[in-house]
C-alpha positions as CSV (number, residue, x, y, z in Angstrom):
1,X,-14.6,-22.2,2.8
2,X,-12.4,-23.7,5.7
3,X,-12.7,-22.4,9.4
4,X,-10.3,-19.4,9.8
5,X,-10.7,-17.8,6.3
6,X,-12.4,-14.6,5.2
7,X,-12.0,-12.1,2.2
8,X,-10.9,-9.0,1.3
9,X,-14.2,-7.5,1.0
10,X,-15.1,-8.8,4.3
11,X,-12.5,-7.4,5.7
12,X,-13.4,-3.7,4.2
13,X,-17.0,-4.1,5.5
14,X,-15.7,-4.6,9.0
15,X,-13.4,-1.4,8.8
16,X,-16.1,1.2,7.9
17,X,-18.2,-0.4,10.7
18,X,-15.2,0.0,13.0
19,X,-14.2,3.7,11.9
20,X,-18.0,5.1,11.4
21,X,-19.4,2.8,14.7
22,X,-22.9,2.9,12.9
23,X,-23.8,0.4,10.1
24,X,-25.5,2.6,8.9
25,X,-23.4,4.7,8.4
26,X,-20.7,2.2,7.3
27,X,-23.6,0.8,4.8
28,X,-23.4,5.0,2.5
29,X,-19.6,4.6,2.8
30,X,-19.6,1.0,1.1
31,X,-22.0,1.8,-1.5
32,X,-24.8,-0.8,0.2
33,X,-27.8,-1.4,2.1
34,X,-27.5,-2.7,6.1
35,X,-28.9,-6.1,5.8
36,X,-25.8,-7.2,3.9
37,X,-23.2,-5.7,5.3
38,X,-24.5,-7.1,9.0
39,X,-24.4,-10.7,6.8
40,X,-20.8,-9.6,5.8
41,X,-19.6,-9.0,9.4
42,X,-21.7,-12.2,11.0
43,X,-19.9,-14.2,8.1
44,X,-16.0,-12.8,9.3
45,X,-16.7,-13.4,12.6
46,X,-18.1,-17.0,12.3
47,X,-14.9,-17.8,10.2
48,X,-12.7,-16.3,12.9
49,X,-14.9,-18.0,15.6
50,X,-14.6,-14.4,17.5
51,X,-16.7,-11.6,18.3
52,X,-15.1,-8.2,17.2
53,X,-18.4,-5.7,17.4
54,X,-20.9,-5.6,20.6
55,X,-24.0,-4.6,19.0
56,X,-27.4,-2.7,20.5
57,X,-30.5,-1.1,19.5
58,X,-28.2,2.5,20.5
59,X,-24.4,1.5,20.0
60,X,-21.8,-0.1,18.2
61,X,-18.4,-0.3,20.0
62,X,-15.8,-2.8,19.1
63,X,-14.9,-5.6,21.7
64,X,-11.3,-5.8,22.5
65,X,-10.4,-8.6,20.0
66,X,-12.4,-6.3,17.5
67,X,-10.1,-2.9,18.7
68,X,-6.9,-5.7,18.0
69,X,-8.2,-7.2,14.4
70,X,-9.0,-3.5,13.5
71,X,-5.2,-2.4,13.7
72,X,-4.6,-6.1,11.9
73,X,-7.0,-5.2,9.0
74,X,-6.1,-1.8,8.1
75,X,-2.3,-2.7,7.9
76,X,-3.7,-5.6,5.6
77,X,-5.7,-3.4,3.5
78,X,-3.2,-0.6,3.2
79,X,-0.4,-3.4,1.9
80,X,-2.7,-4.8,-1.0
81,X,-3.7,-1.3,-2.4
82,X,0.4,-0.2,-2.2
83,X,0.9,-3.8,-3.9
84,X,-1.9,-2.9,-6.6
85,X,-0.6,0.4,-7.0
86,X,3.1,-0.8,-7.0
87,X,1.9,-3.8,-9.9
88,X,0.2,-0.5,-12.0
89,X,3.4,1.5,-12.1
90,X,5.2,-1.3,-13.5
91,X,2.6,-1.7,-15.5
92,X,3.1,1.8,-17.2
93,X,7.2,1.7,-16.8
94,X,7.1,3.9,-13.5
95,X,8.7,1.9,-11.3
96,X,11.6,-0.7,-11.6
97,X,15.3,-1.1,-11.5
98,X,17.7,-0.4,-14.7
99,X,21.3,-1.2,-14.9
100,X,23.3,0.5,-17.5
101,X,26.7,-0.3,-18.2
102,X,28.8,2.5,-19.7
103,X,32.4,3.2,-20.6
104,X,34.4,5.8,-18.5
105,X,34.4,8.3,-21.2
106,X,30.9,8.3,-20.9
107,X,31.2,9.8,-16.9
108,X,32.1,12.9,-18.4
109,X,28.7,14.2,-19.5
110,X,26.5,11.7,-20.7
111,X,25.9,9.5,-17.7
112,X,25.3,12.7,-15.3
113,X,22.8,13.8,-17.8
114,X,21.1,10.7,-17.9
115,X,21.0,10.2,-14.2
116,X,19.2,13.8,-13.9
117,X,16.7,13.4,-16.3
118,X,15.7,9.7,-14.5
119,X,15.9,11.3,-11.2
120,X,13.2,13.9,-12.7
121,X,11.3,12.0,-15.0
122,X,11.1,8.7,-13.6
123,X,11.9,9.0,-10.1
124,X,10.5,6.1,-8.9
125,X,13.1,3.7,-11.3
126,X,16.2,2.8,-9.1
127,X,19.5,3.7,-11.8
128,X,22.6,1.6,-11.5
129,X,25.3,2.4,-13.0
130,X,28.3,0.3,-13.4
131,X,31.3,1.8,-15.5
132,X,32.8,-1.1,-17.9
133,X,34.8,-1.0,-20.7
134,X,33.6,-1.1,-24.2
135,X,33.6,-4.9,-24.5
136,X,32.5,-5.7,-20.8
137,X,29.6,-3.7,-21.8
138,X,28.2,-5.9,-24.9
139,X,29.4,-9.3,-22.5
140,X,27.2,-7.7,-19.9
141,X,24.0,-7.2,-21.9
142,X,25.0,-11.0,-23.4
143,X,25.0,-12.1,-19.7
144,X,21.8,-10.3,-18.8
145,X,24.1,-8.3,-15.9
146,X,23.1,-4.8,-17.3
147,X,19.8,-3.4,-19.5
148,X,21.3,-0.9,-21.1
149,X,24.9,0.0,-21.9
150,X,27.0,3.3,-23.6
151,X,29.5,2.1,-25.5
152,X,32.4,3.3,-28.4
153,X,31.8,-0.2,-30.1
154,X,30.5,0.1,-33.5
155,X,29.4,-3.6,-34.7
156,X,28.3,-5.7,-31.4
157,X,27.7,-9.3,-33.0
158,X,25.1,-11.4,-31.8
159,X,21.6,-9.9,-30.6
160,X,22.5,-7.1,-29.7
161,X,20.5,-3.9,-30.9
162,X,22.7,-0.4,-30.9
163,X,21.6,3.3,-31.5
164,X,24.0,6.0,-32.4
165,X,23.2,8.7,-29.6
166,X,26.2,10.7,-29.6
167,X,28.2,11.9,-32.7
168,X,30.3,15.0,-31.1
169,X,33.8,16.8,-32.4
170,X,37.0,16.3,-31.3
171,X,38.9,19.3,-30.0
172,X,43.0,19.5,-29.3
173,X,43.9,19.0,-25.5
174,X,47.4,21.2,-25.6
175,X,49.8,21.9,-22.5
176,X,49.4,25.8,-21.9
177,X,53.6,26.2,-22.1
178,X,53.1,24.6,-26.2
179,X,54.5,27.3,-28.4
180,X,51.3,26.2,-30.8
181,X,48.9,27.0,-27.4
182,X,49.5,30.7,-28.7
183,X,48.0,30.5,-32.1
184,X,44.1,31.0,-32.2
185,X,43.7,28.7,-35.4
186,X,45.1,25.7,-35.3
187,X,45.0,23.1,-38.1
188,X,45.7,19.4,-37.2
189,X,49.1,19.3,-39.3
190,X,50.5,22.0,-37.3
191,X,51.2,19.1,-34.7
192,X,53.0,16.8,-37.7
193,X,56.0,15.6,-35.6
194,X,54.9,16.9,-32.2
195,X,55.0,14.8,-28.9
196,X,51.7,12.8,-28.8
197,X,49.7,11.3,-26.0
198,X,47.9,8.6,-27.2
199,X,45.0,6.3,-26.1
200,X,45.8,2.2,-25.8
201,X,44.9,-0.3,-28.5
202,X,43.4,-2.7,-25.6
203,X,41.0,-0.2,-22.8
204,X,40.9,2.8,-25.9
205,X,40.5,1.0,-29.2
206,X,38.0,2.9,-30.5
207,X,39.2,6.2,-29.8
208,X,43.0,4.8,-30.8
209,X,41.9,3.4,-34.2
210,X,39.7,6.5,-35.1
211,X,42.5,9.1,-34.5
212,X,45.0,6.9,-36.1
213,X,43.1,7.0,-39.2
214,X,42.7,10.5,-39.0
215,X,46.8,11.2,-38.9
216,X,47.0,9.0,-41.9
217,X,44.3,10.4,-43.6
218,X,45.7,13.9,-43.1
219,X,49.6,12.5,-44.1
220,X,50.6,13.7,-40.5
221,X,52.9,11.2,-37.9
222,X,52.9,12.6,-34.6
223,X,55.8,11.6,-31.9
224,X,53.7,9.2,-29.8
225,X,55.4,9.5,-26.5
226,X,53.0,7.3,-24.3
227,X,49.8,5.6,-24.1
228,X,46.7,5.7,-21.7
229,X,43.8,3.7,-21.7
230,X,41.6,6.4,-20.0
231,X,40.5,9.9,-21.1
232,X,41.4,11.6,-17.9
233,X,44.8,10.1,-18.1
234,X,46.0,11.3,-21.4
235,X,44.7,14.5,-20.2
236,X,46.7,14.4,-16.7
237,X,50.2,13.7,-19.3
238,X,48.8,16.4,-21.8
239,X,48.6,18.9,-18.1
240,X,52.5,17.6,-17.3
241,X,53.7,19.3,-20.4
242,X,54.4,15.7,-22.2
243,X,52.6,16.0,-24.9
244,X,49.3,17.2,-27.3
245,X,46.0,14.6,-27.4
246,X,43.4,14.8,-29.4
247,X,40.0,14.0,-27.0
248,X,35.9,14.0,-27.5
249,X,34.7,17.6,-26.8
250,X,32.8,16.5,-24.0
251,X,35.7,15.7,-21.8
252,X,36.1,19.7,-21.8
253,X,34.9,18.9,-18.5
254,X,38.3,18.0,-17.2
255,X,39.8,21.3,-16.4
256,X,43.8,21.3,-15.4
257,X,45.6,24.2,-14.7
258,X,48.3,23.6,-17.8
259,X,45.8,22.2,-20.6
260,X,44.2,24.4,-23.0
261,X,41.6,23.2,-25.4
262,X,41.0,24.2,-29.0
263,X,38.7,23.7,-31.5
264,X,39.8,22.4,-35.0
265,X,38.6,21.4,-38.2
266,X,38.7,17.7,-38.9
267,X,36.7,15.8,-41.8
268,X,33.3,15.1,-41.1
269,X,33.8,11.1,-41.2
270,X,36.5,11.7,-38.1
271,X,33.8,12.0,-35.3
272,X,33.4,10.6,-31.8
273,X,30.5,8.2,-31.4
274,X,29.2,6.3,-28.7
275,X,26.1,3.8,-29.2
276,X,23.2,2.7,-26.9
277,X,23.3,-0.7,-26.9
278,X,20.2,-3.4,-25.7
279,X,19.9,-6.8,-26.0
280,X,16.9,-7.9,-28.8
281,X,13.9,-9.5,-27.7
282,X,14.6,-8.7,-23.9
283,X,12.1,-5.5,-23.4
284,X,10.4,-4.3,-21.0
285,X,8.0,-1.1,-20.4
286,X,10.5,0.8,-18.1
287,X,13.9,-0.3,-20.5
288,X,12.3,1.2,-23.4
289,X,11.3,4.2,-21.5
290,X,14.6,4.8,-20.1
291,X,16.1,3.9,-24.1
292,X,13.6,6.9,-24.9
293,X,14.9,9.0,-21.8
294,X,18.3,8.3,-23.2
295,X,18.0,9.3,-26.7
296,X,16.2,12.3,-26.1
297,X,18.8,13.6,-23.4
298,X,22.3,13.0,-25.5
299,X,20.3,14.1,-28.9
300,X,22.3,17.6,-28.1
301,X,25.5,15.6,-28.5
302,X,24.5,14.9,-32.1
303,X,23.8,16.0,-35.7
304,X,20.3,16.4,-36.5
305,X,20.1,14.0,-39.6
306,X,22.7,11.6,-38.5
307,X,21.6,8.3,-39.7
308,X,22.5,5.1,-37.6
């Protein structure tokens, strides 16, 4: 071996020696007999052409180049097991970085809820979360920008893998002065004709073509007075007394002074879904943990035996 170089083991030999000052001593800690471990130390020294111990019959006591390498060797040591133990978390999934891409709607509950069970579960993964919409999501996971992503898209082409993880009701978000606001059951044809806020074909597609279906499916045509791409928005318009919306139960959340909420009865096909979405052939230990995390935590937000 060249002049200058030692090893690891070397190194550990020279530390007990150091801390215990006996080689004896420092010969029971490392599990050996004294003949080799005084080979060990003559060998590090030769290759660092200095003399770190003073030895006599009596003492040990480290010279000060030895007192200076000492410091030098246990920072050493301590930085390669951190970087074994850092290797074995990642390893098992416990460590890492996930991004997940999810669309606003998703703020409301679901990304909260996900976010708490990482911090307690898997606290040492670092959660980013980067709010998209629906088709930035699936271009994301295409581009390799996120890991995971929540969206309202049903049929991602390409390699894209998705899981149903939430399949909730949609309630009625009503302004509190609405004469209907008064009744206690409330059937979706009561609001046949009734000023409508409505989500955008571009940034609320999903939510736009679902409930669309559902008002021709139940003969209704409401008076769509405006359009928001945004949950929180039709719900800001629905609290200005311009209108009723139909929204995902989950964005209960948003409370307003002039919106009530109601349960109603819709057919079962007429649902609110949002998928988990990964790229295939891209896993890794902590990404399918966190998938796992992720479909345990929403499965409140779904029916039992919902197929996807």
């Amino acid at each position: 071996m060249a002049h200058g170089q030692f090893e690891y083991f070397q190194m550990r030999c020279f530390v007990a020696v150091a801390e215990e000052l006996s080689f004896r001593r420092a010969a029971d800690r490392m599990n050996m007999t004294q003949p080799p471990l005084s080979r060990q130390i003559k060998i590090l020294e030769e290759r660092v052409n200095l003399t770190l111990l003073e030895r006599s019959n009596r003492h040990v006591r480290l010279t000060p180049a030895g007192e200076n390498f000492y410091h030098s060797a246990i920072d050493i040591i301590q930085r390669s097991e951190h970087a074994v133990l850092n290797a074995r978390q990642a390893e098992r999934g416990e460590t890492g970085r996930i991004a997940i891409g999810f669309v606003p709607s998703a703020a409301f509950k679901f990304m909260p809820l996900i976010a708490q069970r990482m911090a307690a579960e898997m606290p040492l993964v670092t959660l980013s979360p980067i709010e998209m919409m629906g088709y930035e999501v699936v271009e994301a996971q295409r581009s390799g920008r996120i890991d995971l992503g929540l969206t309202r898209m049903e049929n991602p082409r390409g390699e894209i893998e998705r899981t149903r993880v939430v399949n909730e009701p949609f309630v009625l978000a009503i302004p509190k002065a609405h004469p209907l606001a008064k009744k206690t059951i409330l059937s979706i044809s009561d609001f046949d004709g009734e000023p409508y806020i409505s989500f955008t074909k571009d940034r609320g597609g999903y939510l736009k073509e679902t409930l669309s279906a559902l008002f021709y499916a139940c003969n209704i045509t409401p008076d769509t007075r405006l359009e928001a791409s945004q949950t929180h928005a039709v719900i800001s318009l629905v609290n200005h007394g311009l209108g009723f919306a139909v929204v995902p139960r989950s964005a209960q959340v948003i409370q307003m002074r002039d919106v009530i909420y109601r349960e109603i009865d819709l057919p079962s096909q007429f649902r609110s879904d949002m998928y988990l979405v990964a790229r295939s052939g891209h896993s890794t230990v902590v990404r399918d943990r966190v998938r796992t995390l992720i479909t345990d935590a929403l499965s409140q937000f779904r029916e039992a035996k919902l197929e996807c």
